[in-house]
PDB file of N, CA, C and O in Angstrom:
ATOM      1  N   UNK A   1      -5.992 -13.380 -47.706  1.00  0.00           N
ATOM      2  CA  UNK A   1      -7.295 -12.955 -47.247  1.00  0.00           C
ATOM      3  C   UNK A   1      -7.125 -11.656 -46.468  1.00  0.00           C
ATOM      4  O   UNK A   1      -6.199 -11.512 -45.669  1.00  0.00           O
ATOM      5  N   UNK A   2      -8.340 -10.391 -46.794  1.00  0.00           N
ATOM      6  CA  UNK A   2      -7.993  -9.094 -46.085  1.00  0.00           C
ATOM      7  C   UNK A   2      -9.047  -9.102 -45.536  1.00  0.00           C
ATOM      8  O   UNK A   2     -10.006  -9.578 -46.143  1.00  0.00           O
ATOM      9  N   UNK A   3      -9.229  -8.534 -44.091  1.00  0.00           N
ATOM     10  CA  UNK A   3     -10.703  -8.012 -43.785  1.00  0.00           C
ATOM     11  C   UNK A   3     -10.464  -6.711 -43.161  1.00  0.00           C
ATOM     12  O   UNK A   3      -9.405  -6.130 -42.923  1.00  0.00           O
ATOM     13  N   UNK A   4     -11.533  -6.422 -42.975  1.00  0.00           N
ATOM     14  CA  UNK A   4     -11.408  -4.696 -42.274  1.00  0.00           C
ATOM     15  C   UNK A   4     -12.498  -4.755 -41.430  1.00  0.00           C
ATOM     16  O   UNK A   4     -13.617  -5.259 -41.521  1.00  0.00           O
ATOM     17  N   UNK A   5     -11.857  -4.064 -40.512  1.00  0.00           N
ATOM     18  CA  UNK A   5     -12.695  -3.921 -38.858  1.00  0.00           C
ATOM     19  C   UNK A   5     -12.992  -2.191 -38.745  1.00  0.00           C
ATOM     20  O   UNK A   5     -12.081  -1.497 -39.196  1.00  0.00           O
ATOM     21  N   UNK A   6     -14.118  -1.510 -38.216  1.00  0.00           N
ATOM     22  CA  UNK A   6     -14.697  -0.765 -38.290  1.00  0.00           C
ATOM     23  C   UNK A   6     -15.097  -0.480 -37.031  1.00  0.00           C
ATOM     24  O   UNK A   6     -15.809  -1.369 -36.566  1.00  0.00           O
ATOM     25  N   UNK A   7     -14.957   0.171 -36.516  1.00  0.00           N
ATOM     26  CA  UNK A   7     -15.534   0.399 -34.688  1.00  0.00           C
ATOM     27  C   UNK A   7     -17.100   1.233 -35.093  1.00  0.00           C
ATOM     28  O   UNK A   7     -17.406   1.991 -36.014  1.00  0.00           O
ATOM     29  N   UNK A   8     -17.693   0.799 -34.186  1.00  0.00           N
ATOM     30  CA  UNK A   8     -19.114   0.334 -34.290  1.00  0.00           C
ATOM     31  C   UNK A   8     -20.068   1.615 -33.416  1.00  0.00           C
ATOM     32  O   UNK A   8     -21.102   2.259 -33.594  1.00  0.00           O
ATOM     33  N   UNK A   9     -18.896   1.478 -32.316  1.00  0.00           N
ATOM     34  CA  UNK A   9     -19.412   2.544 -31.094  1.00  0.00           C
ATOM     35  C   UNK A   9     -18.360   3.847 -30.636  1.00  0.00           C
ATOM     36  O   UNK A   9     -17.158   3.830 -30.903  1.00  0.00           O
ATOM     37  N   UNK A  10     -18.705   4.419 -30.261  1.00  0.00           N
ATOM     38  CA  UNK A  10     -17.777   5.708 -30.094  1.00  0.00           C
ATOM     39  C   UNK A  10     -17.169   5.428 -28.639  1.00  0.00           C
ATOM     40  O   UNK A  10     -17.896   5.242 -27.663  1.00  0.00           O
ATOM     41  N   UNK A  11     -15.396   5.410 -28.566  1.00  0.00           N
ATOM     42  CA  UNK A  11     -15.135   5.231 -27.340  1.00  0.00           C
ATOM     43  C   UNK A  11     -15.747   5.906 -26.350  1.00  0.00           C
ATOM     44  O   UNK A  11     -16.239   7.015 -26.564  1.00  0.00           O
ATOM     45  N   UNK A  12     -15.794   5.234 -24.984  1.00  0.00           N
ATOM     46  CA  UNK A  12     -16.739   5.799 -23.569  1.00  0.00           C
ATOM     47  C   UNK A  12     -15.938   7.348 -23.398  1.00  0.00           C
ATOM     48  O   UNK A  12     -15.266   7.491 -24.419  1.00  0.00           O
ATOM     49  N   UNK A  13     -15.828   8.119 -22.811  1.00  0.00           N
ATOM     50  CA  UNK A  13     -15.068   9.198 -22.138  1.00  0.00           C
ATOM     51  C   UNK A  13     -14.683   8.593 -20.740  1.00  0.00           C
ATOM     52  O   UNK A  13     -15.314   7.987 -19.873  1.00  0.00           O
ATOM     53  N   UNK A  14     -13.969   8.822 -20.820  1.00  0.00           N
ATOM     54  CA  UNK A  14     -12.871   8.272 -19.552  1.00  0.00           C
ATOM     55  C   UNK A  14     -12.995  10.213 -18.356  1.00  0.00           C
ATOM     56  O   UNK A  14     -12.697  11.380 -18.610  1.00  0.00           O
ATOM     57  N   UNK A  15     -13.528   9.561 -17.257  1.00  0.00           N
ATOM     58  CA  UNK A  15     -13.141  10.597 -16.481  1.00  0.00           C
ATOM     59  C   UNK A  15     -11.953  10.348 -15.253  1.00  0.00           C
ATOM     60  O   UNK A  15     -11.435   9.312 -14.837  1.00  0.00           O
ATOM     61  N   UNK A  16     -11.798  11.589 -14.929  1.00  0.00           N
ATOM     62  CA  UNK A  16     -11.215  11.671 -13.522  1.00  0.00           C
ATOM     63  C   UNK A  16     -11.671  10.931 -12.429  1.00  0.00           C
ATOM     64  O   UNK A  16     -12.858  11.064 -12.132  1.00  0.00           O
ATOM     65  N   UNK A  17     -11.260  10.488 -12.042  1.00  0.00           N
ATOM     66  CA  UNK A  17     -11.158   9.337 -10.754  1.00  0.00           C
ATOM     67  C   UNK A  17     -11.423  10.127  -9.141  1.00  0.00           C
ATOM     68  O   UNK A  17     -10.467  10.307  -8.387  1.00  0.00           O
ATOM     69  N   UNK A  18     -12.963  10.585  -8.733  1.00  0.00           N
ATOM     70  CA  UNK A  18     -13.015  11.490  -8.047  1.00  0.00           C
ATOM     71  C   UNK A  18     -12.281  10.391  -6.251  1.00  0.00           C
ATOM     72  O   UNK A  18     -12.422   9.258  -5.790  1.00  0.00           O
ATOM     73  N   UNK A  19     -11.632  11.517  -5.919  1.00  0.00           N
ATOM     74  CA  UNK A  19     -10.941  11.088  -4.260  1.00  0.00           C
ATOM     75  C   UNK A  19     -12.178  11.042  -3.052  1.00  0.00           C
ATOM     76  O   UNK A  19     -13.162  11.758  -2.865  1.00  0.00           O
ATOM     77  N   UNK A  20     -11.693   9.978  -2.413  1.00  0.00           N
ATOM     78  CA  UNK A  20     -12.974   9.368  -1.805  1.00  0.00           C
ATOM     79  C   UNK A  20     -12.490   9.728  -0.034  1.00  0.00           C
ATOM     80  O   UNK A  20     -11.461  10.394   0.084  1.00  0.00           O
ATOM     81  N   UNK A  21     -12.956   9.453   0.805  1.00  0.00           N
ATOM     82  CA  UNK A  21     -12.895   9.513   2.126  1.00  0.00           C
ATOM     83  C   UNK A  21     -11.916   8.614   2.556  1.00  0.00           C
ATOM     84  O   UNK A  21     -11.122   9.069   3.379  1.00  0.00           O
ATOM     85  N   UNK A  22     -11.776   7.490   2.217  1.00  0.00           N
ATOM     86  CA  UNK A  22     -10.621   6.181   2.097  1.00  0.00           C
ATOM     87  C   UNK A  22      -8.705   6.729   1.732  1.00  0.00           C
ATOM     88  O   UNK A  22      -7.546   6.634   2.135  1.00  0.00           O
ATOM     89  N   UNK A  23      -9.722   7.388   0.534  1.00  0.00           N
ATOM     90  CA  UNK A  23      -8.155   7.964   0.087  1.00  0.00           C
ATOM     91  C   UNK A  23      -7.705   9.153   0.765  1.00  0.00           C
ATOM     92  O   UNK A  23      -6.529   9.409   0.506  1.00  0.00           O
ATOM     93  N   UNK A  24      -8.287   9.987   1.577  1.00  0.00           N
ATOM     94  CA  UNK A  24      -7.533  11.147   2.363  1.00  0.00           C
ATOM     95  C   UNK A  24      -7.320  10.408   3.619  1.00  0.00           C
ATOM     96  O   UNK A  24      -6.445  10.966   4.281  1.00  0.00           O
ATOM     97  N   UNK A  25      -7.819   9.312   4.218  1.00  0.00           N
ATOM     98  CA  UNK A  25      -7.296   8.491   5.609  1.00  0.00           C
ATOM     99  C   UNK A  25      -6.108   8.165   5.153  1.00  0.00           C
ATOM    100  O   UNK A  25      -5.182   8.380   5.936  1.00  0.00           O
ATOM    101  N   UNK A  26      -5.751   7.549   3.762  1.00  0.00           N
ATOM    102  CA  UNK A  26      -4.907   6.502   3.628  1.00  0.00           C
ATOM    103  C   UNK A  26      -3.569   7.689   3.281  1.00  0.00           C
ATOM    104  O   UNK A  26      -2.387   7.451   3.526  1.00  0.00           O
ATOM    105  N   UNK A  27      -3.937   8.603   2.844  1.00  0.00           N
ATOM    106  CA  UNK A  27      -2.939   9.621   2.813  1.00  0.00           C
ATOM    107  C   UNK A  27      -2.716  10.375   4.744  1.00  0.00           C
ATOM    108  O   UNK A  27      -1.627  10.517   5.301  1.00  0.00           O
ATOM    109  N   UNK A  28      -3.144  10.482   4.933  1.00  0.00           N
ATOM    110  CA  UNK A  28      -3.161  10.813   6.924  1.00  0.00           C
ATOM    111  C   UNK A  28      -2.388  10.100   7.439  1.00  0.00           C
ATOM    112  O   UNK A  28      -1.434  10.459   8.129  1.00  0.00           O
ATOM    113  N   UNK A  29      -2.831   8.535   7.057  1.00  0.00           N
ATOM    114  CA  UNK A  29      -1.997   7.423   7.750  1.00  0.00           C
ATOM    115  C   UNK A  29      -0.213   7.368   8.138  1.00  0.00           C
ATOM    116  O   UNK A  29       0.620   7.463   7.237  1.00  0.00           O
ATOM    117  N   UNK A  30       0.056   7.253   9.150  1.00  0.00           N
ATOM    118  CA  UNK A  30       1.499   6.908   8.879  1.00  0.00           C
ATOM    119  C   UNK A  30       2.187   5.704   8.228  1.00  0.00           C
ATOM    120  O   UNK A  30       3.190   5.613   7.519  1.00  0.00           O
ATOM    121  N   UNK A  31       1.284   4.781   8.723  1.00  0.00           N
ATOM    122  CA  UNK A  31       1.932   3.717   7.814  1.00  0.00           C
ATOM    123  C   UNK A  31       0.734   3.233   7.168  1.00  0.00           C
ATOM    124  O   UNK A  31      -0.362   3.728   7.430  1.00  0.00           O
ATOM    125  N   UNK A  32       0.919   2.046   6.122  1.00  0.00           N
ATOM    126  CA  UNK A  32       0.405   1.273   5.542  1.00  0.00           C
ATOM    127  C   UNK A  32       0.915  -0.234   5.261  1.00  0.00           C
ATOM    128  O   UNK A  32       2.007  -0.528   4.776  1.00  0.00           O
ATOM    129  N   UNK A  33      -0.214  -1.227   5.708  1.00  0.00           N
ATOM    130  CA  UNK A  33       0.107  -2.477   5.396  1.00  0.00           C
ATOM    131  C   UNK A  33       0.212  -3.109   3.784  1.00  0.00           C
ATOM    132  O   UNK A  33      -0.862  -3.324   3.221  1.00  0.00           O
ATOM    133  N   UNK A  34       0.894  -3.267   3.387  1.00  0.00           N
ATOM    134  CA  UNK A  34       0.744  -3.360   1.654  1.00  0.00           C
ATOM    135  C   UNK A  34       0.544  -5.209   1.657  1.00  0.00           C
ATOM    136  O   UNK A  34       0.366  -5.649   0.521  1.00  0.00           O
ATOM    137  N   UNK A  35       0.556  -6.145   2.642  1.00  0.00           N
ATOM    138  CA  UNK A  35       0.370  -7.201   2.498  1.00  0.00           C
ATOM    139  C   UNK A  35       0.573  -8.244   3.786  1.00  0.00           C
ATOM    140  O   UNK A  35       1.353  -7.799   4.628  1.00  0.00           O
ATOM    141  N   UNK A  36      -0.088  -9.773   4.136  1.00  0.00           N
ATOM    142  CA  UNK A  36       0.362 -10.119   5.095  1.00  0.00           C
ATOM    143  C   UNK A  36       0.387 -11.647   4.871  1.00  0.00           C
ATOM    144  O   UNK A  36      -0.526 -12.155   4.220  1.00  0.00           O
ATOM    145  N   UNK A  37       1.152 -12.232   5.259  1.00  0.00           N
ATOM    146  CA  UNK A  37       1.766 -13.524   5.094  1.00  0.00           C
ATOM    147  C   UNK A  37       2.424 -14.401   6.476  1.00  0.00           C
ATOM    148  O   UNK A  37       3.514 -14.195   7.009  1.00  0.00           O
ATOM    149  N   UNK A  38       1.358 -15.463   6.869  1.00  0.00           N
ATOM    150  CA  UNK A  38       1.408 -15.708   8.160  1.00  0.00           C
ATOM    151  C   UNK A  38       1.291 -14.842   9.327  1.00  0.00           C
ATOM    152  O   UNK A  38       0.260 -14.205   9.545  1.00  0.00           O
ATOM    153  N   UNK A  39       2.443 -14.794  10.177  1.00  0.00           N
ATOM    154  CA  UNK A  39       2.568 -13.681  10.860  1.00  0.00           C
ATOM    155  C   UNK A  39       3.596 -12.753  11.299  1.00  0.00           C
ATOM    156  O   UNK A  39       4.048 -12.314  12.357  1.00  0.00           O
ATOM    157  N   UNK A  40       3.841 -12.593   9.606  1.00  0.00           N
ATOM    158  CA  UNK A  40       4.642 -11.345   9.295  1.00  0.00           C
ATOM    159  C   UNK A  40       3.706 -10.620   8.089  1.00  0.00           C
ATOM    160  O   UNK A  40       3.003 -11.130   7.217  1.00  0.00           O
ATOM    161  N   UNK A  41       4.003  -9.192   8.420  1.00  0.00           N
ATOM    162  CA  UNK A  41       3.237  -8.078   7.250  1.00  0.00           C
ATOM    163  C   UNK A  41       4.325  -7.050   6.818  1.00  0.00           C
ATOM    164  O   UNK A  41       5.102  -6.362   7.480  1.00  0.00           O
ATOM    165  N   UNK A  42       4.109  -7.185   5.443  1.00  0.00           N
ATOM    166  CA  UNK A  42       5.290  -5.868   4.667  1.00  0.00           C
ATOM    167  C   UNK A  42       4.302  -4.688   4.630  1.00  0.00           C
ATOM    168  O   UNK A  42       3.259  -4.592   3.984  1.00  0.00           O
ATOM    169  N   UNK A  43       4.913  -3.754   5.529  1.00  0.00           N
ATOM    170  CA  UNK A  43       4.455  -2.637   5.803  1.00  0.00           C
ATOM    171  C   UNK A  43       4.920  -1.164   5.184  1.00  0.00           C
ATOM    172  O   UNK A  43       6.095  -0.942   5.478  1.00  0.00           O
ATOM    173  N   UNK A  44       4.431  -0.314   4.561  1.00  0.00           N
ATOM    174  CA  UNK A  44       5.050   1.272   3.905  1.00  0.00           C
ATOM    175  C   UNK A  44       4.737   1.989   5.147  1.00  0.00           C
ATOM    176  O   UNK A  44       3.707   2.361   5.710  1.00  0.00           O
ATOM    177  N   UNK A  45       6.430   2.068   5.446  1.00  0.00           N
ATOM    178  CA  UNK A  45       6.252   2.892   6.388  1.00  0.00           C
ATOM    179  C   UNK A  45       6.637   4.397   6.194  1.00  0.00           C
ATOM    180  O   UNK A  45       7.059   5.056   7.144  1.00  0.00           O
ATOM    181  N   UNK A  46       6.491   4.892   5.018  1.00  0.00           N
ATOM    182  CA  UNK A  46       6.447   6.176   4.705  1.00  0.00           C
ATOM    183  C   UNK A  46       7.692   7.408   4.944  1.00  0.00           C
ATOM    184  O   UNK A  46       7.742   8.634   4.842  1.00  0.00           O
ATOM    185  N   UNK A  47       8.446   6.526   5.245  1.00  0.00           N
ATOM    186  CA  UNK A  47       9.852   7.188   6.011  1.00  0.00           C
ATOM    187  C   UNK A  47       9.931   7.095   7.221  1.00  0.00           C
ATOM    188  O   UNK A  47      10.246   8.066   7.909  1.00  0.00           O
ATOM    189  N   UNK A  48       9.715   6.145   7.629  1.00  0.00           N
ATOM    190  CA  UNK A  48       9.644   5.979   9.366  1.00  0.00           C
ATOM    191  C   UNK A  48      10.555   5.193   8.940  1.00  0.00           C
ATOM    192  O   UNK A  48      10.591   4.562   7.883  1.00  0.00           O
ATOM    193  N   UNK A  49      11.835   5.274  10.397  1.00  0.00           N
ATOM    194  CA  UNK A  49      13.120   4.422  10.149  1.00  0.00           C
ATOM    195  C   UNK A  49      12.540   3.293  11.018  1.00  0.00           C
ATOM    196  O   UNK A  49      11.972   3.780  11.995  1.00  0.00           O
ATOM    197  N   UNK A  50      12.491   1.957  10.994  1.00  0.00           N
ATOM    198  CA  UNK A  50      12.241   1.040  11.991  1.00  0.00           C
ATOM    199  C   UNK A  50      13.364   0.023  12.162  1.00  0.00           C
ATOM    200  O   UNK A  50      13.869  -0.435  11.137  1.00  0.00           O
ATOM    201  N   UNK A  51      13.800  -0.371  13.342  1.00  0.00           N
ATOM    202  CA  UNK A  51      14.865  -0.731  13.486  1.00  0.00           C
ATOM    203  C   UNK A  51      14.514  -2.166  15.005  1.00  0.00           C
ATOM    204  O   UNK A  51      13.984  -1.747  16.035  1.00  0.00           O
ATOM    205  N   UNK A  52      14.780  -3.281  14.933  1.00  0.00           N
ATOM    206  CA  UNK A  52      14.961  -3.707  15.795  1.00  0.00           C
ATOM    207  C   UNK A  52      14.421  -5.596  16.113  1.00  0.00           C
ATOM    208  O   UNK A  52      14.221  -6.394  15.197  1.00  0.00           O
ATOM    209  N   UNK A  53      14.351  -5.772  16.914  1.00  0.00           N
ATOM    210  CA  UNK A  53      13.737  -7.325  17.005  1.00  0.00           C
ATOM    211  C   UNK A  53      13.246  -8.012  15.960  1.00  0.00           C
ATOM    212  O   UNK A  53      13.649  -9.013  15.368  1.00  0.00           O
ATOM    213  N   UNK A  54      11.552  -6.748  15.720  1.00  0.00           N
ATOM    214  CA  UNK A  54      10.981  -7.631  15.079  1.00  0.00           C
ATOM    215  C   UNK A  54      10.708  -7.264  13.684  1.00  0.00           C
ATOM    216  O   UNK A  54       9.676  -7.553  13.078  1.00  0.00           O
ATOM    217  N   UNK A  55      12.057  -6.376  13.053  1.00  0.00           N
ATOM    218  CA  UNK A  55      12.537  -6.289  11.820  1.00  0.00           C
ATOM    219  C   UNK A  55      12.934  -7.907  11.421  1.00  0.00           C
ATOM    220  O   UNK A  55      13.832  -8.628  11.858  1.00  0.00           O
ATOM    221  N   UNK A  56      11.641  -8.214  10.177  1.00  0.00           N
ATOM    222  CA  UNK A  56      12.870  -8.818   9.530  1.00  0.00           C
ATOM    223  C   UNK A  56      13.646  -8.702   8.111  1.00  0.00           C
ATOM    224  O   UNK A  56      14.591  -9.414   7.770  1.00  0.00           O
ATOM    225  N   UNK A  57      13.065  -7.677   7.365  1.00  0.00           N
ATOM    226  CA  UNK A  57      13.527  -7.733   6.701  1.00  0.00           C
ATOM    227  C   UNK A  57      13.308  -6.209   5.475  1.00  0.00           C
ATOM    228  O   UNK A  57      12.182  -6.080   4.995  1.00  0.00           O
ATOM    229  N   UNK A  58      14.386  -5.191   5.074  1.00  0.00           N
ATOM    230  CA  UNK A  58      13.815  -4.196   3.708  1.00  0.00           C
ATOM    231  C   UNK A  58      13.952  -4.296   3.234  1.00  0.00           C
ATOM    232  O   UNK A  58      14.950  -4.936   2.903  1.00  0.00           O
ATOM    233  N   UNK A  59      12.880  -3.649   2.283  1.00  0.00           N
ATOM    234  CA  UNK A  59      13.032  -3.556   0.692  1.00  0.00           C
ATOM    235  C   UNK A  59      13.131  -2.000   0.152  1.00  0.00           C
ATOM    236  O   UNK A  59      13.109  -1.105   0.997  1.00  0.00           O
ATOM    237  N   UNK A  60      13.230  -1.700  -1.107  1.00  0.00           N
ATOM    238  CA  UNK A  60      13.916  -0.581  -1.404  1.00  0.00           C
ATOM    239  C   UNK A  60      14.746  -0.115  -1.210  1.00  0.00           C
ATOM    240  O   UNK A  60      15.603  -0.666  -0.519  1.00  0.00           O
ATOM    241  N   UNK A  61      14.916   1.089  -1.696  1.00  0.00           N
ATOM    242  CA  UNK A  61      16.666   1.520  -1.234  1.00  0.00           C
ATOM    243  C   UNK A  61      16.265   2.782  -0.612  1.00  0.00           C
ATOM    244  O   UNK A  61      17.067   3.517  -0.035  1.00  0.00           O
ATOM    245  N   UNK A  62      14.933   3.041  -0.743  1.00  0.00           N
ATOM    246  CA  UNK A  62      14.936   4.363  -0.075  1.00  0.00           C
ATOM    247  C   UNK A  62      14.499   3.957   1.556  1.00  0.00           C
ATOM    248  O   UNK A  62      14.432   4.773   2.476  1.00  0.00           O
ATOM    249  N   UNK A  63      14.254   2.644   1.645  1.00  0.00           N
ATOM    250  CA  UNK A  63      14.569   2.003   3.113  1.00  0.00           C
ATOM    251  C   UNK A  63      12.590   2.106   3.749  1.00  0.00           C
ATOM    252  O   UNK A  63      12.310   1.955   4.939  1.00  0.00           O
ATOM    253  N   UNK A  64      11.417   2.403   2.564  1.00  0.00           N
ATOM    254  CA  UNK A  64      10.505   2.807   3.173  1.00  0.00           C
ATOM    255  C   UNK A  64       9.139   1.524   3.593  1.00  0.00           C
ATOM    256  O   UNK A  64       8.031   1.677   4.107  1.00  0.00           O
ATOM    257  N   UNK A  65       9.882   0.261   3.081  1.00  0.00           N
ATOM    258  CA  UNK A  65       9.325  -1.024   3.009  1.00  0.00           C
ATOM    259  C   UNK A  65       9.864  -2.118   3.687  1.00  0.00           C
ATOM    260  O   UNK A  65      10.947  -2.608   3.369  1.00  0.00           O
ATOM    261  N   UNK A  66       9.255  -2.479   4.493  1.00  0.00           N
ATOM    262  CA  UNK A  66       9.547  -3.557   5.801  1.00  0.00           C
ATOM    263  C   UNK A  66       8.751  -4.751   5.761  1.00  0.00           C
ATOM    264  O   UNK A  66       7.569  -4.837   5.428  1.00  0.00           O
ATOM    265  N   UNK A  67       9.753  -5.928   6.245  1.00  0.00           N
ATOM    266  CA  UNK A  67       8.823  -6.824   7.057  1.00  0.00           C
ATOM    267  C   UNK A  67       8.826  -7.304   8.181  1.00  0.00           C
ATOM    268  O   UNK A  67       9.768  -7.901   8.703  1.00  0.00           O
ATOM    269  N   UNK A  68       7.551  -7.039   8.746  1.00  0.00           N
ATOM    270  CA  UNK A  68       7.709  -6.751  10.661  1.00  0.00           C
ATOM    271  C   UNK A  68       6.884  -8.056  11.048  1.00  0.00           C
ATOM    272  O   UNK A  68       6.121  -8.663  10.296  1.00  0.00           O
ATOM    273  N   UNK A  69       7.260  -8.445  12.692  1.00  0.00           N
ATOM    274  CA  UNK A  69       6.336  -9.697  12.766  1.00  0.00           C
ATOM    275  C   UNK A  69       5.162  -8.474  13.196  1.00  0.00           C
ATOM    276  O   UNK A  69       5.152  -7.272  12.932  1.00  0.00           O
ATOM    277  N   UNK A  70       3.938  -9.550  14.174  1.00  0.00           N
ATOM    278  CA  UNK A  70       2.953  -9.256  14.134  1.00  0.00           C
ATOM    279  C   UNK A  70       3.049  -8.469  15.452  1.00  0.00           C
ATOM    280  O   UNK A  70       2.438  -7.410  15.601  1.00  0.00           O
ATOM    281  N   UNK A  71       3.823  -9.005  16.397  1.00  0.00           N
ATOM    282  CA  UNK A  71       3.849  -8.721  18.135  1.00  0.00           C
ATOM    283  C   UNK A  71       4.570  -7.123  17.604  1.00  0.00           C
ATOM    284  O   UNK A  71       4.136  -6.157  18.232  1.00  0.00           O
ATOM    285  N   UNK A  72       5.800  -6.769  16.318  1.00  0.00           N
ATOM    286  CA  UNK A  72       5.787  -5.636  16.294  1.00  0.00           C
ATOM    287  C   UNK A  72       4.823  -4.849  15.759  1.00  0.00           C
ATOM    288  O   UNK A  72       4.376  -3.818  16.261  1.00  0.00           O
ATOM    289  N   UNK A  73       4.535  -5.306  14.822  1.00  0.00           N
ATOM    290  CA  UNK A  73       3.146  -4.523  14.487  1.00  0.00           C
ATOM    291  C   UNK A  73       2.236  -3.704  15.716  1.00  0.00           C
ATOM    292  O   UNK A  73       2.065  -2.487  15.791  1.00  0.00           O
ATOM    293  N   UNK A  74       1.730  -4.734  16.619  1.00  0.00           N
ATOM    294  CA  UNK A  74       1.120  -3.965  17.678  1.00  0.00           C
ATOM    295  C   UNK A  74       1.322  -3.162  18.410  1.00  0.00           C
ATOM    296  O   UNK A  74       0.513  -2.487  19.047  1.00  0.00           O
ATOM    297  N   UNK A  75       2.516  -3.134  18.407  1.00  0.00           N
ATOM    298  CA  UNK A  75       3.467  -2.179  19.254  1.00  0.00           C
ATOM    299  C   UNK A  75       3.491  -0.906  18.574  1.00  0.00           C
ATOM    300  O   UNK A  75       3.637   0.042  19.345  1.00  0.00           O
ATOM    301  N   UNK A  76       3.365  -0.543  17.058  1.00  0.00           N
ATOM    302  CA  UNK A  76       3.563   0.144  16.253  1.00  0.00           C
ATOM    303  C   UNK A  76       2.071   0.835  16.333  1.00  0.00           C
ATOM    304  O   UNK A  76       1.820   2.019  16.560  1.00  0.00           O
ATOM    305  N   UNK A  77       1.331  -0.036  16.129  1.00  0.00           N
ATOM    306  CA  UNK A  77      -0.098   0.115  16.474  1.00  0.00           C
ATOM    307  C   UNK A  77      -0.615   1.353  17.468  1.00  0.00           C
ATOM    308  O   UNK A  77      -1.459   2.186  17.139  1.00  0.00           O
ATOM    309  N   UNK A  78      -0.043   1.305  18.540  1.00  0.00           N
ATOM    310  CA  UNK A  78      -0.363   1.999  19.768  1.00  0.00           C
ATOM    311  C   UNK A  78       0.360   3.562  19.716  1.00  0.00           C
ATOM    312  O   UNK A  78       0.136   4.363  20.624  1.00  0.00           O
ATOM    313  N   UNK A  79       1.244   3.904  18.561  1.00  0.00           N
ATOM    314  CA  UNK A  79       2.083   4.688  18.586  1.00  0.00           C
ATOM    315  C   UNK A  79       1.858   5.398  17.309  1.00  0.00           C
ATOM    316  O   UNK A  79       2.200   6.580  17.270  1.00  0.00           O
ATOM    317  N   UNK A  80       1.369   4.893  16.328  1.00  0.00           N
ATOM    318  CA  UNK A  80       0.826   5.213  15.140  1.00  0.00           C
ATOM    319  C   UNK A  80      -0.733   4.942  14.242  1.00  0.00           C
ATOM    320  O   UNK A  80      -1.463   3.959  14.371  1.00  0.00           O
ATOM    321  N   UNK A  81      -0.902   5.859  13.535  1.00  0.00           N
ATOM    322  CA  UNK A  81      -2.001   5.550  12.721  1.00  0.00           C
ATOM    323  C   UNK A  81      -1.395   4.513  11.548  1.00  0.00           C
ATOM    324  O   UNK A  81      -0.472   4.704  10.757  1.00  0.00           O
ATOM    325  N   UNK A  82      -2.396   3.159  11.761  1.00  0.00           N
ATOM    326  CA  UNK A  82      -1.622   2.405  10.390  1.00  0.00           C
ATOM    327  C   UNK A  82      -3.386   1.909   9.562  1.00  0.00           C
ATOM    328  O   UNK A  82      -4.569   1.736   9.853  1.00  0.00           O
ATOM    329  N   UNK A  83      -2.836   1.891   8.901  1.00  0.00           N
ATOM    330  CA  UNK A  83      -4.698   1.362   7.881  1.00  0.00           C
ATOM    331  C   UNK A  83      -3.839   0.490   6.691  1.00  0.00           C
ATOM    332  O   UNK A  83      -2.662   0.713   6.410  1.00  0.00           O
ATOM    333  N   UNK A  84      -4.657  -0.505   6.085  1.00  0.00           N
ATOM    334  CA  UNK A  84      -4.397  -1.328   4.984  1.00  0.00           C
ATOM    335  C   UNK A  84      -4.658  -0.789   3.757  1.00  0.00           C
ATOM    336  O   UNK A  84      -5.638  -0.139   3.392  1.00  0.00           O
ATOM    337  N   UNK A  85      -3.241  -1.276   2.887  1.00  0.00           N
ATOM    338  CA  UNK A  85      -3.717  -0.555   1.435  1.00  0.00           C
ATOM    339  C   UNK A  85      -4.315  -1.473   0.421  1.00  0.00           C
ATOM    340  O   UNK A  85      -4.231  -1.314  -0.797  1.00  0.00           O
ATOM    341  N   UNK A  86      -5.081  -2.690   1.189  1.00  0.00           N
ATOM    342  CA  UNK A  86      -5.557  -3.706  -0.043  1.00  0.00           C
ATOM    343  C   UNK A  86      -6.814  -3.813   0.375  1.00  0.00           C
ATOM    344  O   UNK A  86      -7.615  -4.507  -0.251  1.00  0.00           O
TER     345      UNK A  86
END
């Protein structure tokens, strides 16, 4: 058995994805929260070296992904611009 399919409608045009007010903060930002789980959050910290207590844990190799508790977070807070990337 053969059949043949025929498109019906003319694909949409796909545009450019205009940059919003969100996206030049989130580029400003020093860090970014990429997720949070209890009360620890894996944070992009953009090349910020973070080092200490309430490290617990990186990812990548370029060292730019952390997971911090929350008491560091705040601390980070007061010292930096941080905004959520979800």
């Amino acid at each position: 058995m053969k059949t043949t399919g025929y498109f019906t409608t003319p694909k949409p045009i796909r545009r450019k994805y205009p940059r919003t007010l969100i996206d030049d903060q989130k580029d400003a930002a020093d860090m970014l929260i990429e997720g949070c789980e209890g009360n620890t959050y894996t944070v992009n910290t953009k090349g910020i070296e973070l080092t200490g207590k309430g490290v617990k844990c990186r990812y990548n190799n370029d060292g730019s992904y952390y997971e911090i508790t929350e008491r560091l977070l705040r601390r980070l807070e007061a010292q930096y611009n941080i905004m959520t990337n979800f």
